[in-house]
TIMAR-649079 format. One record per residue: residue in three letters; x, y, z of N, C-alpha, C in turn. Coordinates in nm, 2 decimals. Example, Ala and Ser with C-alpha at 12.3 -4.5 7.8 and 13.67 -1.06 7.14 Angstrom:
% residues 2
ATOM  rest    n_c1    n_c2    n_c3   ca_c1   ca_c2   ca_c3    c_c1    c_c2    c_c3
ATOM   ALA    1.32   -0.57    0.78    1.23   -0.45    0.78    1.32   -0.33    0.78
ATOM   SER    1.28   -0.22    0.71    1.37   -0.11    0.71    1.29    0.00    0.79
% end
This chain:
% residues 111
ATOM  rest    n_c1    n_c2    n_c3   ca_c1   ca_c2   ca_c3    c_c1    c_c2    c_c3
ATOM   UNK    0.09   -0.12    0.00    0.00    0.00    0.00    0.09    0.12    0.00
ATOM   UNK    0.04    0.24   -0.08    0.15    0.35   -0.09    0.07    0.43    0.01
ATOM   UNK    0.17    0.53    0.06    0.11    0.66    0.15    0.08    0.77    0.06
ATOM   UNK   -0.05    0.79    0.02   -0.07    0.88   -0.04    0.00    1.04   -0.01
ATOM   UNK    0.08    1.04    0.14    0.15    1.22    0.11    0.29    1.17    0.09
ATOM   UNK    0.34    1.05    0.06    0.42    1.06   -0.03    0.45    1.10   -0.14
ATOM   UNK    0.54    1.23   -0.13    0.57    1.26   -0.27    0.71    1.25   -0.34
ATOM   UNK    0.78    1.14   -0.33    0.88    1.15   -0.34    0.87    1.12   -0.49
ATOM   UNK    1.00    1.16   -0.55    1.05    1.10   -0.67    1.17    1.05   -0.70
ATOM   UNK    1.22    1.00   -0.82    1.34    0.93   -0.80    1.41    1.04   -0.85
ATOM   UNK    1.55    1.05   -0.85    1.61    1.18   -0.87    1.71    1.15   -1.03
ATOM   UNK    1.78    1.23   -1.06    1.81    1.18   -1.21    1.95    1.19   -1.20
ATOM   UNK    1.99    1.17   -1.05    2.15    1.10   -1.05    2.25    1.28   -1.04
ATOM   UNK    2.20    1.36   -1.00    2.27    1.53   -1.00    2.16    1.58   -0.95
ATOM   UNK    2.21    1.59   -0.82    2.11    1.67   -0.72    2.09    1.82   -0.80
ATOM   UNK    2.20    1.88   -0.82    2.18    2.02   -0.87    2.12    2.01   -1.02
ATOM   UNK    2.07    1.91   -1.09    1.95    1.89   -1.23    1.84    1.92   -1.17
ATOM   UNK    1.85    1.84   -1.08    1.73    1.80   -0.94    1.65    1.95   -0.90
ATOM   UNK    1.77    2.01   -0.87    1.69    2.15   -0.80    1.68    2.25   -0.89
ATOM   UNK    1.74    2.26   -1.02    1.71    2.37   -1.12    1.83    2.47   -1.12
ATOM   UNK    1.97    2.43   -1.06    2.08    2.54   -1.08    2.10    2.53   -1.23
ATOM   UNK    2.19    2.64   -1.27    2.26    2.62   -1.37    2.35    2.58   -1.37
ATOM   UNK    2.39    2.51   -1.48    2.52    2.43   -1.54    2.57    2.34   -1.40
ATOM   UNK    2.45    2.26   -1.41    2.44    2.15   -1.30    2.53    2.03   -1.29
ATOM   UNK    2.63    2.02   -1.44    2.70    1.90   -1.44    2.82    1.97   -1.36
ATOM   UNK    2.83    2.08   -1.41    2.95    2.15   -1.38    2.96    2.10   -1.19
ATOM   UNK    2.83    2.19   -1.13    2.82    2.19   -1.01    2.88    2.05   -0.93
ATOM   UNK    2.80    1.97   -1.02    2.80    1.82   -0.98    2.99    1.76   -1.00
ATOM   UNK    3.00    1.82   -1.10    3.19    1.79   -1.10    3.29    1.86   -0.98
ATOM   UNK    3.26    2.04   -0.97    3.30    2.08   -0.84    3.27    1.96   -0.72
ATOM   UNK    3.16    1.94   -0.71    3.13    1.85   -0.58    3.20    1.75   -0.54
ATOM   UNK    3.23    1.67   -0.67    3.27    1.55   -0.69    3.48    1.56   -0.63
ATOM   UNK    3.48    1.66   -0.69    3.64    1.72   -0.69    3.65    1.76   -0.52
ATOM   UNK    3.55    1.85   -0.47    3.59    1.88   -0.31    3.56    1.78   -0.20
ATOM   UNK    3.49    1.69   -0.23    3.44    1.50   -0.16    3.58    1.48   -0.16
ATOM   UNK    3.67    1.48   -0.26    3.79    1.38   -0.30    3.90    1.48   -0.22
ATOM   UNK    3.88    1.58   -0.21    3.99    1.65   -0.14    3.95    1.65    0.01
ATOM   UNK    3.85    1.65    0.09    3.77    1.61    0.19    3.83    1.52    0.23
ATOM   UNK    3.80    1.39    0.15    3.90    1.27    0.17    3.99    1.28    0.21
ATOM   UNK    4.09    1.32    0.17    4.22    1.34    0.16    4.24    1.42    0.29
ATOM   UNK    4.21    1.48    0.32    4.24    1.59    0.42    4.21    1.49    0.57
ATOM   UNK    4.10    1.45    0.55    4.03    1.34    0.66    4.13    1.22    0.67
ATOM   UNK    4.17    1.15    0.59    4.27    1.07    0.54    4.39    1.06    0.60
ATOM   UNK    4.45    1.19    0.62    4.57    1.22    0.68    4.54    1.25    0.80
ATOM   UNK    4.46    1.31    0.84    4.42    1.33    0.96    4.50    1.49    1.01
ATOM   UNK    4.46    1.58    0.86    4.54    1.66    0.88    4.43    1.79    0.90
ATOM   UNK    4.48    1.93    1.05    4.40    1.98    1.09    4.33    2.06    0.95
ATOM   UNK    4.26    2.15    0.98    4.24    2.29    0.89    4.35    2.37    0.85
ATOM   UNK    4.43    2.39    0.93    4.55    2.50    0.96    4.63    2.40    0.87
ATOM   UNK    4.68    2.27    0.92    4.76    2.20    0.83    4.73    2.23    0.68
ATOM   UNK    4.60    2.14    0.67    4.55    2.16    0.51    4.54    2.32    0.46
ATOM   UNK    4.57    2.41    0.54    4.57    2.55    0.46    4.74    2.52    0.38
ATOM   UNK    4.76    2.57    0.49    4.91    2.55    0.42    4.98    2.46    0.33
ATOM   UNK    4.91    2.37    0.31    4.97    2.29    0.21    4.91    2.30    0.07
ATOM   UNK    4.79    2.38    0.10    4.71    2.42   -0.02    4.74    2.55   -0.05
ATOM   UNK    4.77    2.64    0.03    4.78    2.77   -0.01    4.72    2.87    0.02
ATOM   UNK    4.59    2.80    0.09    4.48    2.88    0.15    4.49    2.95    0.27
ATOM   UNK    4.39    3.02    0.30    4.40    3.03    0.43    4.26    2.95    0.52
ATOM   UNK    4.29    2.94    0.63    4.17    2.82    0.69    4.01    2.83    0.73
ATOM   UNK    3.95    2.97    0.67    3.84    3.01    0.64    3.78    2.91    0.55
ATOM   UNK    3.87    2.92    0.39    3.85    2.86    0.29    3.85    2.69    0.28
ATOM   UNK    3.92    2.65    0.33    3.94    2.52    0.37    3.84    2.44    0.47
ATOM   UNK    3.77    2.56    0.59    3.66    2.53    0.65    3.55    2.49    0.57
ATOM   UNK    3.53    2.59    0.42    3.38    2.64    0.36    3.45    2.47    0.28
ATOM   UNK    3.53    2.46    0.21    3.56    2.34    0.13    3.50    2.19    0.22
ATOM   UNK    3.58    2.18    0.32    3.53    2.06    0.38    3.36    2.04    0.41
ATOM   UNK    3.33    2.15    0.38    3.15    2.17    0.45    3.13    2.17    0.31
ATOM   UNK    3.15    2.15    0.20    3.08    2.14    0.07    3.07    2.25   -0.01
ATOM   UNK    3.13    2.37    0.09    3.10    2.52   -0.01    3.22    2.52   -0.13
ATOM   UNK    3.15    2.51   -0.21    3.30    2.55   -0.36    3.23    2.71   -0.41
ATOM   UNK    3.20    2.78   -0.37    3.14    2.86   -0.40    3.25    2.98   -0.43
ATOM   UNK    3.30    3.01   -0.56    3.46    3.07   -0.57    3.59    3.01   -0.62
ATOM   UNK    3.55    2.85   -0.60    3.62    2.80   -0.69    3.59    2.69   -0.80
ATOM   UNK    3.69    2.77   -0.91    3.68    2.69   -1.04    3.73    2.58   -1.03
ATOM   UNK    3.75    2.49   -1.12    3.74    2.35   -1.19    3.91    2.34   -1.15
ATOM   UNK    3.96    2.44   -1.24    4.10    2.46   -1.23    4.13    2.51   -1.10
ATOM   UNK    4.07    2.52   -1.03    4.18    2.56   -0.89    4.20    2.46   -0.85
ATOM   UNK    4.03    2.37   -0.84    4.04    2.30   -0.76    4.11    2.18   -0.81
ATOM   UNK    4.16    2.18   -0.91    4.24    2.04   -0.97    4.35    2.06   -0.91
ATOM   UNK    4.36    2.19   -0.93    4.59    2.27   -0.86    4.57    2.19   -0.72
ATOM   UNK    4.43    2.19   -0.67    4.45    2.18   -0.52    4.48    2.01   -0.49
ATOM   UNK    4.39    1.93   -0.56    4.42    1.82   -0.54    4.58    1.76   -0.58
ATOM   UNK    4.68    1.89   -0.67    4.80    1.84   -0.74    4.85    1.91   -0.57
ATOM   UNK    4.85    1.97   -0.50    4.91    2.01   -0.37    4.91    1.94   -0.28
ATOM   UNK    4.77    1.82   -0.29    4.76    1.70   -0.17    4.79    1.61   -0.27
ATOM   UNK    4.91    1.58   -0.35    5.02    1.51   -0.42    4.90    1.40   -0.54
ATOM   UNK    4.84    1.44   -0.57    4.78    1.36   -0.67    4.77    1.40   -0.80
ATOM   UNK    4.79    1.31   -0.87    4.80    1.32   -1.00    4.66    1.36   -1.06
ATOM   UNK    4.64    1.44   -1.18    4.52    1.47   -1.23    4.56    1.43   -1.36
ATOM   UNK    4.48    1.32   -1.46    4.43    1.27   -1.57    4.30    1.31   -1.64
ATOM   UNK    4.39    1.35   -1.75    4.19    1.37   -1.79    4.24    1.36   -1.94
ATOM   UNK    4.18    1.21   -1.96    4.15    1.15   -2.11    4.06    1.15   -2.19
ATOM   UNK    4.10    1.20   -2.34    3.99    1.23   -2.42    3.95    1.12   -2.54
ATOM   UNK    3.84    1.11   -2.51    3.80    0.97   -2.64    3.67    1.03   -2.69
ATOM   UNK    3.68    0.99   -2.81    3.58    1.01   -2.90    3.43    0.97   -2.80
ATOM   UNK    3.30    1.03   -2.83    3.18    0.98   -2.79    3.15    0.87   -2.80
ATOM   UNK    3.18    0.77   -2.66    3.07    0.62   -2.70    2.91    0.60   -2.74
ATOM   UNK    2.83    0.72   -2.73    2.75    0.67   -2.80    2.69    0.71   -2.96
ATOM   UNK    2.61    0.62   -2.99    2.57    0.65   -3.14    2.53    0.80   -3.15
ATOM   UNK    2.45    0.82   -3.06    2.41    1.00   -3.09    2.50    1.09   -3.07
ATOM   UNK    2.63    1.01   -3.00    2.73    1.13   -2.99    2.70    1.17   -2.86
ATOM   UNK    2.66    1.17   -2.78    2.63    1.26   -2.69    2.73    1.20   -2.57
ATOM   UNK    2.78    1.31   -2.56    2.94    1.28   -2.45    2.91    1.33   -2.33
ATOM   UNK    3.00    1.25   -2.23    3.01    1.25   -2.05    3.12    1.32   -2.00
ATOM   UNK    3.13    1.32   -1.90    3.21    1.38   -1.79    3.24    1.27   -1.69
ATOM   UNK    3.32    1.17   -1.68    3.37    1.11   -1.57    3.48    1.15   -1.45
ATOM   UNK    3.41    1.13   -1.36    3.55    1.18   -1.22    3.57    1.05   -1.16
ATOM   UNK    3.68    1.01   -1.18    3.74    0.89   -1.09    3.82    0.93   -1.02
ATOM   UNK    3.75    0.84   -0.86    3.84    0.88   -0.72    3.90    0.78   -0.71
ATOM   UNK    4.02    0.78   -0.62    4.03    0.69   -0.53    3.97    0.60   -0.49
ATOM   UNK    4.03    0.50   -0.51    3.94    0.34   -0.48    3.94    0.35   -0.36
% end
């Protein structure tokens, strides 16, 4: 039996499609890039103050980052940042796997 004030729906995989931002993949890629730096920071078990300094920041920004705020930073900073917590950044280009052409955006983290 369904609960009729259920209104949920299923979501289409990008919270920010979901809610009507613009350039939602983008959003969704920022996201994906500051989770993985998150990681990393958690990982080492390194403070705010630590992680400023090794990034460049100062620990305001590093606070708003770990809390999910990318708000100010581009694609490109945030890749510099992950090359500062020693990781390599790849980004390989292949023709569209599908028939319509229509091309993706993958971010692969750490296993």
């Amino acid at each position: 039996m369904t609960d009729p004030d259920d209104r949920s729906e299923a979501g289409s995989g990008n919270v920010f499609a979901d809610l009507g931002f613009p350039t939602p993949e983008e959003h969704l890629r920022k996201a994906e890039f500051v989770y993985l730096i998150s990681g990393i920071i958690a990982e080492r078990g390194l403070t705010q103050a630590q992680a400023a300094a090794m990034l460049g920041l100062d620990q305001p920004k590093v606070s708003a980052l770990v809390r999910g705020q990318f708000r100010g930073f581009s694609t490109g900073r945030l890749l510099r940042l992950l090359n500062r917590l020693g990781q390599d950044v790849a980004i390989p280009l292949a023709p569209a796997a599908t028939p319509e052409g229509q091309t993706q955006l993958v971010v692969a983290g750490r296993p």
